[in-house]
ChimeraX commands (.cxc) that place a marker at each C-alpha (Angstrom):
marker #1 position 192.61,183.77,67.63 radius 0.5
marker #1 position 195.21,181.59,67.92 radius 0.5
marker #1 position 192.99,178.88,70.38 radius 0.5
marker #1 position 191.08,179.02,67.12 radius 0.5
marker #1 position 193.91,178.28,64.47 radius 0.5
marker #1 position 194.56,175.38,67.08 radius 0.5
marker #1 position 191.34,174.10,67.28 radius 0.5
marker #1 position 191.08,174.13,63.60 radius 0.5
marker #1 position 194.36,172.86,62.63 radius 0.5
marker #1 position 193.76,170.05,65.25 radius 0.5
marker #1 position 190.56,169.17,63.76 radius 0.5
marker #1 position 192.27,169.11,60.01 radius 0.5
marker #1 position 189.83,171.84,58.90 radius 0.5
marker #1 position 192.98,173.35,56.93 radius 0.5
marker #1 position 191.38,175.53,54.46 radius 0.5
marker #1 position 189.80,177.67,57.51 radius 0.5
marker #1 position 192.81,177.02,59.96 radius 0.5
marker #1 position 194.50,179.05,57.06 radius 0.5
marker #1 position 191.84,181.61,57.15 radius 0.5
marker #1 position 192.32,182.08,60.59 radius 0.5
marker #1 position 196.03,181.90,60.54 radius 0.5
marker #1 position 196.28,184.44,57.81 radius 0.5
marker #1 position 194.06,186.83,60.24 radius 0.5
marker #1 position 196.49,186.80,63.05 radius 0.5
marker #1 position 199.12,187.51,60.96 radius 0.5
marker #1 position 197.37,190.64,59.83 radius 0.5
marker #1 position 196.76,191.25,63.48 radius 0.5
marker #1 position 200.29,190.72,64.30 radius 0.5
marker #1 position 201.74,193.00,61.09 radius 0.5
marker #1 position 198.93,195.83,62.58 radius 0.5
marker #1 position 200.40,195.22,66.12 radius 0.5
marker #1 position 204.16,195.70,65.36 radius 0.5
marker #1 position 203.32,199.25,63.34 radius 0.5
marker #1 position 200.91,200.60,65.77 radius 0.5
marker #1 position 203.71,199.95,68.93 radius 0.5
marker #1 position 206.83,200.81,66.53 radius 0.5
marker #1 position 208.41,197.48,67.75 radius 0.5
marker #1 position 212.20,197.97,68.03 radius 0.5
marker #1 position 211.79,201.77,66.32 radius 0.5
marker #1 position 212.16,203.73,68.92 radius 0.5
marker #1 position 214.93,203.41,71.77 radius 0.5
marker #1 position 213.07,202.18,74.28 radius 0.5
marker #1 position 213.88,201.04,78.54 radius 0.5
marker #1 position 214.62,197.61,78.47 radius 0.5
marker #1 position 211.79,196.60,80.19 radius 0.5
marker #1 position 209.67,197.35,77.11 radius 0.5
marker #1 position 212.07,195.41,74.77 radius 0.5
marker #1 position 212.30,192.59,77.11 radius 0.5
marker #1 position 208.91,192.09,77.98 radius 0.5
marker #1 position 206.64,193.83,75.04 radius 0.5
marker #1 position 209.21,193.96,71.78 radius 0.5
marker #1 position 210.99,190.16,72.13 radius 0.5
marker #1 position 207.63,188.38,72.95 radius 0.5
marker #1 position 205.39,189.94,69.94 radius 0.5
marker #1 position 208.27,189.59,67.84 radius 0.5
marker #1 position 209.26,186.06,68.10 radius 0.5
marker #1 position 205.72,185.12,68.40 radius 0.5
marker #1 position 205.15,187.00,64.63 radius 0.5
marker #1 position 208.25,185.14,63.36 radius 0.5
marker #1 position 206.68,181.79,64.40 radius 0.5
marker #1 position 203.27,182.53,62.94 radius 0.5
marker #1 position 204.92,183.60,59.72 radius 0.5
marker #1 position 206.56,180.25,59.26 radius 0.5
marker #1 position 203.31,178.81,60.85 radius 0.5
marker #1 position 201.63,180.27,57.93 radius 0.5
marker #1 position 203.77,179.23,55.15 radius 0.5
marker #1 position 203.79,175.59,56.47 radius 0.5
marker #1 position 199.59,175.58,56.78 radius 0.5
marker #1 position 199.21,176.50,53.36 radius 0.5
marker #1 position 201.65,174.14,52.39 radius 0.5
marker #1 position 199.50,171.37,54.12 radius 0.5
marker #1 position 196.01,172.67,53.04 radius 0.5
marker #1 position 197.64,173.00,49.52 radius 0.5
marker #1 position 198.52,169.23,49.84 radius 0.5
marker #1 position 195.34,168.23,50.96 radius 0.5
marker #1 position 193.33,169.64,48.23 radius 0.5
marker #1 position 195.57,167.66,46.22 radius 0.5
marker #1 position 197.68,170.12,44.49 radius 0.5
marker #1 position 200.41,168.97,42.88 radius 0.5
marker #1 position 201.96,172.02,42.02 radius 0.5
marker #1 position 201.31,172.05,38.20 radius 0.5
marker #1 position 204.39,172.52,35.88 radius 0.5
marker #1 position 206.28,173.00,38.39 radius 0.5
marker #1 position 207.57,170.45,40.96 radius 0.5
marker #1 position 207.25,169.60,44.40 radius 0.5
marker #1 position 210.86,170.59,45.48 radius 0.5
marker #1 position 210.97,173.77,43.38 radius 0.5
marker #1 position 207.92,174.98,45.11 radius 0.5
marker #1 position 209.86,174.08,48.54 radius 0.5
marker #1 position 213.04,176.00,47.69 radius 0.5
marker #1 position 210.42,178.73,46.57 radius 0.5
marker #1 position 208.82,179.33,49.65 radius 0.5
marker #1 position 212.45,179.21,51.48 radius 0.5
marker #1 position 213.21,182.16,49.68 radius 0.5
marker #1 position 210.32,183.75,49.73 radius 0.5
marker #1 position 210.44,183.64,53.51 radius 0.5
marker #1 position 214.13,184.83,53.67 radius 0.5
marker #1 position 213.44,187.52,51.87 radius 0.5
marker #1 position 210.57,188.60,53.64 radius 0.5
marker #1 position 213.20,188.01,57.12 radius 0.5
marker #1 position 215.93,190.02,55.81 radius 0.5
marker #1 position 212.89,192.62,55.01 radius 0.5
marker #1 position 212.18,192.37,58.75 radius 0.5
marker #1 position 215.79,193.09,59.92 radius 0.5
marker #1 position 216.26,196.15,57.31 radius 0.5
marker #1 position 213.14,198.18,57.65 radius 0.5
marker #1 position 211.66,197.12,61.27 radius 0.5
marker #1 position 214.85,196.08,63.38 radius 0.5
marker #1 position 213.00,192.60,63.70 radius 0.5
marker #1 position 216.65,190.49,64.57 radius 0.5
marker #1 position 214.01,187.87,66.84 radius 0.5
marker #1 position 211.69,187.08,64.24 radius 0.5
marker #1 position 214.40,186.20,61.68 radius 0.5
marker #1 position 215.89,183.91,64.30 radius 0.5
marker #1 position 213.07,181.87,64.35 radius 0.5
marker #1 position 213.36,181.82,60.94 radius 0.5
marker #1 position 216.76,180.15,61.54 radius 0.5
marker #1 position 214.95,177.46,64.04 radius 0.5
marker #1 position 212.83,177.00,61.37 radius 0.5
marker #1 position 214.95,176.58,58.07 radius 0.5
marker #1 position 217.60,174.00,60.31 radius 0.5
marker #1 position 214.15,171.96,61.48 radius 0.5
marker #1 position 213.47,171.41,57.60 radius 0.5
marker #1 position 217.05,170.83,56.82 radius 0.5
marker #1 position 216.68,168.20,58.99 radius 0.5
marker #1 position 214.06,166.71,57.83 radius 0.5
marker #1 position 214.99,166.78,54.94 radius 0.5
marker #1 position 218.18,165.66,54.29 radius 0.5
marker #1 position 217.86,162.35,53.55 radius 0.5
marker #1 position 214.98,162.47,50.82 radius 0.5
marker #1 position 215.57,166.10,49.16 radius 0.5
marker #1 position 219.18,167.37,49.82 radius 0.5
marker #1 position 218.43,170.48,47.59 radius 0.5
marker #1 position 215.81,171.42,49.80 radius 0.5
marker #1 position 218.08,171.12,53.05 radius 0.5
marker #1 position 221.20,172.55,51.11 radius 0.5
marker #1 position 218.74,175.54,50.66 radius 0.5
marker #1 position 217.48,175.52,54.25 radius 0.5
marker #1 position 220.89,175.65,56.03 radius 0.5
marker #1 position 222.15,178.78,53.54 radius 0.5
marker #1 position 218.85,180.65,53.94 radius 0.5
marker #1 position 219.74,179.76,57.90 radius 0.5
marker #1 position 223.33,181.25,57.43 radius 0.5
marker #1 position 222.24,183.93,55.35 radius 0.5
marker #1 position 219.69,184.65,58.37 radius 0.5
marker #1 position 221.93,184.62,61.06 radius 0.5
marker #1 position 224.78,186.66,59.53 radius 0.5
marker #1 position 222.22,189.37,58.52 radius 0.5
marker #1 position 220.72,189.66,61.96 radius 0.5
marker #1 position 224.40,189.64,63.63 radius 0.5
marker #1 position 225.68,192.37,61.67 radius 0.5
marker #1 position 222.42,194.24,62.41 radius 0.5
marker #1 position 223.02,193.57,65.99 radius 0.5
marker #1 position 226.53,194.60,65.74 radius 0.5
marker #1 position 225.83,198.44,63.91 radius 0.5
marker #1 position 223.35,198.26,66.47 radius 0.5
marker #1 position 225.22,197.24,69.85 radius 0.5
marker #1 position 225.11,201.04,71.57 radius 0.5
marker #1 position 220.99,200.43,71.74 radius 0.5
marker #1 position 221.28,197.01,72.63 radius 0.5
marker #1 position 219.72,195.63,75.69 radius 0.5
marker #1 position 223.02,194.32,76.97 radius 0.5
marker #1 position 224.55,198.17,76.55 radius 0.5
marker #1 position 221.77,199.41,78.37 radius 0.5
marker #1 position 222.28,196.85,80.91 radius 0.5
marker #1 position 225.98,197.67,81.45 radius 0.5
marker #1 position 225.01,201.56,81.59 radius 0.5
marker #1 position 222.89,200.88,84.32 radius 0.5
marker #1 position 219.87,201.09,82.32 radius 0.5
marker #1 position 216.83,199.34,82.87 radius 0.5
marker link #1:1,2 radius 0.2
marker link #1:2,3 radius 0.2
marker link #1:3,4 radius 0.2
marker link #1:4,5 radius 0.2
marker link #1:5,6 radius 0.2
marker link #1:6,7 radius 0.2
marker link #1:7,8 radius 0.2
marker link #1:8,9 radius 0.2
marker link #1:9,10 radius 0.2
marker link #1:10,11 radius 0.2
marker link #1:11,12 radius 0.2
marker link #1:12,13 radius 0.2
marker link #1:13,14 radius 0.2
marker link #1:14,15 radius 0.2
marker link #1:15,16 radius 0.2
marker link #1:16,17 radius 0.2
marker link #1:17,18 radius 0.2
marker link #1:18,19 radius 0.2
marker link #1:19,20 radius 0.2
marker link #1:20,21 radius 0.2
marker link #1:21,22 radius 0.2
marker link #1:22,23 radius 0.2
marker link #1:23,24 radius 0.2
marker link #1:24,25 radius 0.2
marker link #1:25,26 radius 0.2
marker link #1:26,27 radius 0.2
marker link #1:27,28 radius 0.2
marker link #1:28,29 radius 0.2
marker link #1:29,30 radius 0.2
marker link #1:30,31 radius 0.2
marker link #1:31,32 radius 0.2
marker link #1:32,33 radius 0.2
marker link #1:33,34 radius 0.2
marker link #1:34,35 radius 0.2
marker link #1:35,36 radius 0.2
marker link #1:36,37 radius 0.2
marker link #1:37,38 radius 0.2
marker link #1:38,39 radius 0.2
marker link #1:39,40 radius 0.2
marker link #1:40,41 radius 0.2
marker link #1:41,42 radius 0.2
marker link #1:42,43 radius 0.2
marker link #1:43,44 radius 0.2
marker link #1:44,45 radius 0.2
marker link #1:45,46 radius 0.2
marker link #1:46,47 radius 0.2
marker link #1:47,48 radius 0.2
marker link #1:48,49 radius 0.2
marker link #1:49,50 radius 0.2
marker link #1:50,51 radius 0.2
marker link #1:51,52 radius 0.2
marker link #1:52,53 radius 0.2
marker link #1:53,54 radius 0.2
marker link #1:54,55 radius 0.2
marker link #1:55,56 radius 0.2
marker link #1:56,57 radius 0.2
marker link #1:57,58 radius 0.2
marker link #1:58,59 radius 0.2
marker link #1:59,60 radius 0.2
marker link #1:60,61 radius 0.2
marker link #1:61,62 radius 0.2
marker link #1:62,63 radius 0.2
marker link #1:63,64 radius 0.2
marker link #1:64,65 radius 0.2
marker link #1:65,66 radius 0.2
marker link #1:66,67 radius 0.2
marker link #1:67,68 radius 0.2
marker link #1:68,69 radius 0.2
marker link #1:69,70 radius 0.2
marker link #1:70,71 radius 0.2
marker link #1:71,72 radius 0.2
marker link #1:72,73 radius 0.2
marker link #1:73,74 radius 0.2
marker link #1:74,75 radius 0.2
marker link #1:75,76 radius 0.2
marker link #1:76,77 radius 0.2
marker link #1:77,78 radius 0.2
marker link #1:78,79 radius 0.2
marker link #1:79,80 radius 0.2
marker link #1:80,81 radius 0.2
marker link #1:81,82 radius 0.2
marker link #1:82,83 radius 0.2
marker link #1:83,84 radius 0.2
marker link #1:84,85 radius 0.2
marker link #1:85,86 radius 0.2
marker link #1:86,87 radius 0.2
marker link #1:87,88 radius 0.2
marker link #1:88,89 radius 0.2
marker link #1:89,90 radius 0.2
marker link #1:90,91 radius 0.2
marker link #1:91,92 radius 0.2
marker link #1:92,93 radius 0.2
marker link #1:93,94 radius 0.2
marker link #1:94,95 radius 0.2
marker link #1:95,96 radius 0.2
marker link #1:96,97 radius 0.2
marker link #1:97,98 radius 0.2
marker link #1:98,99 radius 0.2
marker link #1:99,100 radius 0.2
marker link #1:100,101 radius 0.2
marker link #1:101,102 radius 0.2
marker link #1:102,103 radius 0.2
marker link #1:103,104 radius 0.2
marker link #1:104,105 radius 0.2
marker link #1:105,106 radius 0.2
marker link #1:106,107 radius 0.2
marker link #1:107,108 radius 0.2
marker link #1:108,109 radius 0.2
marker link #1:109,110 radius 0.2
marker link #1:110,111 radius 0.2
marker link #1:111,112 radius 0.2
marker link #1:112,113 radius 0.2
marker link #1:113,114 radius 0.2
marker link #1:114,115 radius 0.2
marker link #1:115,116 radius 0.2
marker link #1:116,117 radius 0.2
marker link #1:117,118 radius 0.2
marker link #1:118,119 radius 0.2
marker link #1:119,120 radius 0.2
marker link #1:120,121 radius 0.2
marker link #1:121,122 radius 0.2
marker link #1:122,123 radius 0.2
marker link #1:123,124 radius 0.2
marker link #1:124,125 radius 0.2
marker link #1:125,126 radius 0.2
marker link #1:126,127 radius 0.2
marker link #1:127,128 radius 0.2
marker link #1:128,129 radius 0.2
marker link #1:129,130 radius 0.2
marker link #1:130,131 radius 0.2
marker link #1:131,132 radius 0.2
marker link #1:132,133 radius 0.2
marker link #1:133,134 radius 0.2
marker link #1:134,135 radius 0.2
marker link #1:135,136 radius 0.2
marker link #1:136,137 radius 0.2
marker link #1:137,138 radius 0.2
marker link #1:138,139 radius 0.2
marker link #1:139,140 radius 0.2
marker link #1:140,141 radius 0.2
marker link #1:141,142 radius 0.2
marker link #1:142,143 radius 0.2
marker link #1:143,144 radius 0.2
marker link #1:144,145 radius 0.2
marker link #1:145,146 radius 0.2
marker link #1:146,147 radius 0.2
marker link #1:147,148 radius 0.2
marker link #1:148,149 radius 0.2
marker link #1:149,150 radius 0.2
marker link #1:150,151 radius 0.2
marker link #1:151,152 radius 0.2
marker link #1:152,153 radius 0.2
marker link #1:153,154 radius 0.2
marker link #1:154,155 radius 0.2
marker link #1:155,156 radius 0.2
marker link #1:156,157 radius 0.2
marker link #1:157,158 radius 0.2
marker link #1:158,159 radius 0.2
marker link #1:159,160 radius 0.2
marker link #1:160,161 radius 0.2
marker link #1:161,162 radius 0.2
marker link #1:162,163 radius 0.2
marker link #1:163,164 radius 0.2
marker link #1:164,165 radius 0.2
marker link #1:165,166 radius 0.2
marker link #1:166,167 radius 0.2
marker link #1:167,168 radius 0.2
marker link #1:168,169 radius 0.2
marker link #1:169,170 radius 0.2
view
């Protein structure tokens, strides 16, 4: 599915790459249940080579998503009615945050909000020179990110990998 998101994104059919992009999300969402991603206390074999894979992979196609209907939204010439450009920018940062911090609280998901981070710092970036709002809302949504996932990680250290790894576990 996602050779297909490629191929369609590549040939700047946006309203189906967004189909398609949609789908794997789904597919990813159905994919983290059904395997209770970083639920259970597995070996760390499992969360190194199963859990940490799937879940940065369904942080990137989150933020994959969000940005392809952002593009396919600009290309069918939306302007965003009443309200403007930016506003709909700082929106969607927040919207994703919240949907991250979601993923830390109720599925353990620390990986996929760090992509998040990746994310929100790239369009801080590129922002900062035309729309500082939008980057001053990038970088907190990025700090806001990070501290939530390291204080997860912290009332979580005794199931950590690296804990395991220092009892001998593997």
């Amino acid at each position: 599915m996602n050779m297909l998101w490629l191929f369609c994104w590549l040939n700047e059919w946006l309203g189906l790459s967004v189909i398609v992009i949609v789908l794997l999300l789904i597919c990813l969402c159905v994919l983290t249940v059904r395997l209770r991603l970083e639920l259970d206390d597995d070996p760390v074999q499992i969360i190194f080579f199963v859990w940490w894979p799937i879940t940065v992979y369904l942080g990137w196609i989150m933020v994959a998503t969000i940005a392809c209907v952002a593009a396919w939204l600009v290309s069918i010439g939306f302007q965003g009615g009443f309200v403007a450009p930016e506003t709909w920018t700082i929106t969607m940062i927040v919207i994703a945050t919240a949907l991250f911090l979601y993923l830390i609280r109720k599925r353990n998901l620390r990986e996929a909000s760090l992509v998040g981070v990746w994310a929100f710092i790239a369009i801080a970036i590129k922002q900062w020179q035309v729309h500082q709002t939008i980057s001053i809302t990038a970088i907190t949504a990025s700090i806001v990110l990070l501290v939530a996932a390291t204080i997860h990680g912290y009332k979580n250290r005794e199931t950590s990998p690296v804990a395991k790894l220092q009892r001998g576990e593997w």
